[in-house]
N, C-alpha and C positions, 0 to 999 in steps of 0.2 A: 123423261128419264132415260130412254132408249139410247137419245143421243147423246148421253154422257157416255156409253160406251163404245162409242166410234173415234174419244179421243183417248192418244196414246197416252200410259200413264192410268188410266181408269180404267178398272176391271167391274165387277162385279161384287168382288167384297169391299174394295175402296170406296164406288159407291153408294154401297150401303151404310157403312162405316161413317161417309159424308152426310150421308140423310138421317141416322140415329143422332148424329150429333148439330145438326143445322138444319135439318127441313129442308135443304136444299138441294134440288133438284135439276138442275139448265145450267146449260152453258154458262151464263152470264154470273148464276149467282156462284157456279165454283171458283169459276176464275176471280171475282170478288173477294171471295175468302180466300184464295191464295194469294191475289197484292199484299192480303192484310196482314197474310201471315199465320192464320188460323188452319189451316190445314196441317202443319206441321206439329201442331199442340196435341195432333189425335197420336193413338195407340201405333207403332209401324209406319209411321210419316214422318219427313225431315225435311231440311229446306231442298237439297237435292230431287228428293220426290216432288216437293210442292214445284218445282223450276222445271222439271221434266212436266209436270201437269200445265203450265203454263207453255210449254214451247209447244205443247199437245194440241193446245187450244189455237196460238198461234196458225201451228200447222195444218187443224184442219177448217180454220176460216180461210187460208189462203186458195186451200184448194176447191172450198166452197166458191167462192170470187174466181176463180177461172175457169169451173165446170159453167157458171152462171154469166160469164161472160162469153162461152165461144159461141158461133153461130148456129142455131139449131139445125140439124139436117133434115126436119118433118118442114120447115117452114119455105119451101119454095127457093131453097138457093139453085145456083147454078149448079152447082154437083147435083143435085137432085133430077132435075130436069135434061142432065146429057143422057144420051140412049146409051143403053147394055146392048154392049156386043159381046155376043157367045164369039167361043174359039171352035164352032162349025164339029166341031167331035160328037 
């Protein structure tokens, strides 16, 4: 449930508002209920919010797929392994 509010568009009463009314919890199943259309049926929701919740989701798997694609710096790259040189002060 944590990570529902990492996406933009989800606060804290939205999510819970989502979970009184669906047991739903993850990423997966909100974005579900907003293809469907169902989030927009609740109290303070319309399809504008629902489509902000969606570009929410959008936005932060993409950023997930680029954190998890760059190369790690703990793992022996070359930048890792060039010597630190102090500027002698």
């Amino acid at each position: 449930m944590l990570e529902l509010l990492k996406i933009q568009g989800l606060g804290p009463k939205t999510i819970a508002l989502i979970w009184s009314a669906f047991q739903v919890s993850d990423v997966a199943g909100v974005e579900k209920l907003a293809r469907e259309g169902k989030i927009q049926t609740l109290p303070r929701m319309g399809e504008k919010h629902e489509q902000k919740i969606l570009k929410g989701i959008e936005d932060y798997r993409r950023i997930l797929r680029t954190i998890s694609s760059r190369p790690s710096r703990r793992h022996g790259t070359e930048v890792d392994r060039a010597p630190i040189r102090h500027s002698g002060h």
